[in-house]
C-alpha positions as CSV (number, residue, x, y, z in Angstrom):
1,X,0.0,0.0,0.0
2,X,1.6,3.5,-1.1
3,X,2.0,6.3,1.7
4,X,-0.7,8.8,1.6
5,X,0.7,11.9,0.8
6,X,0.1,14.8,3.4
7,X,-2.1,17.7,2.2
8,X,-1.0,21.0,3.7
9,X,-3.5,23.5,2.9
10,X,-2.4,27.3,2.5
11,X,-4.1,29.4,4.7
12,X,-4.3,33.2,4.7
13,X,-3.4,34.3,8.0
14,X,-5.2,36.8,10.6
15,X,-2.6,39.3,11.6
16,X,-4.5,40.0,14.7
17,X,-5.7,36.7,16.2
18,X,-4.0,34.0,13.7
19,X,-7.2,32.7,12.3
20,X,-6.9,30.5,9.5
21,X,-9.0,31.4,6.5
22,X,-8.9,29.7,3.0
23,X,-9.8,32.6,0.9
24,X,-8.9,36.2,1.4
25,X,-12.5,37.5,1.2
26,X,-13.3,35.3,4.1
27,X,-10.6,37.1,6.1
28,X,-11.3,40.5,4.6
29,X,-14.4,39.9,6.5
30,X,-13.2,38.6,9.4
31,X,-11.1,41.3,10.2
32,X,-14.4,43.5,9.7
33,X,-16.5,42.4,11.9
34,X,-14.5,41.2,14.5
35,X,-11.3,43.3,14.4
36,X,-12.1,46.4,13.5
37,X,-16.3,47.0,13.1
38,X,-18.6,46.2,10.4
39,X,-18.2,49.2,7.9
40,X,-14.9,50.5,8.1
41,X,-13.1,49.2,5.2
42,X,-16.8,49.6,2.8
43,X,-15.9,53.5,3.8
44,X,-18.5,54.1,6.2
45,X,-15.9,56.0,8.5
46,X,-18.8,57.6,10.9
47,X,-17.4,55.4,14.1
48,X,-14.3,56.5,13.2
């Protein structure tokens, strides 16, 4: 029986908390809504 081969999958990285994400967008809106507050990066800078 051949060795399974290990599957490393890349993930885009949280810079605040280390959360793995497999697409940027998913990260884009982690970072949003739990990071820095739903709006900011859409340019809704009123909380800000």
């Amino acid at each position: 029986m051949p060795e399974e081969e290990e599957v490393r999958e890349e993930l885009f990285r949280c810079p605040y908390c280390n959360s793995g994400f497999r697409d940027k967008e998913k990260l884009s809106k982690h970072i949003d809504r739990i990071h820095l507050g739903s709006g900011l990066l859409e340019g809704d800078a009123r909380k800000w």
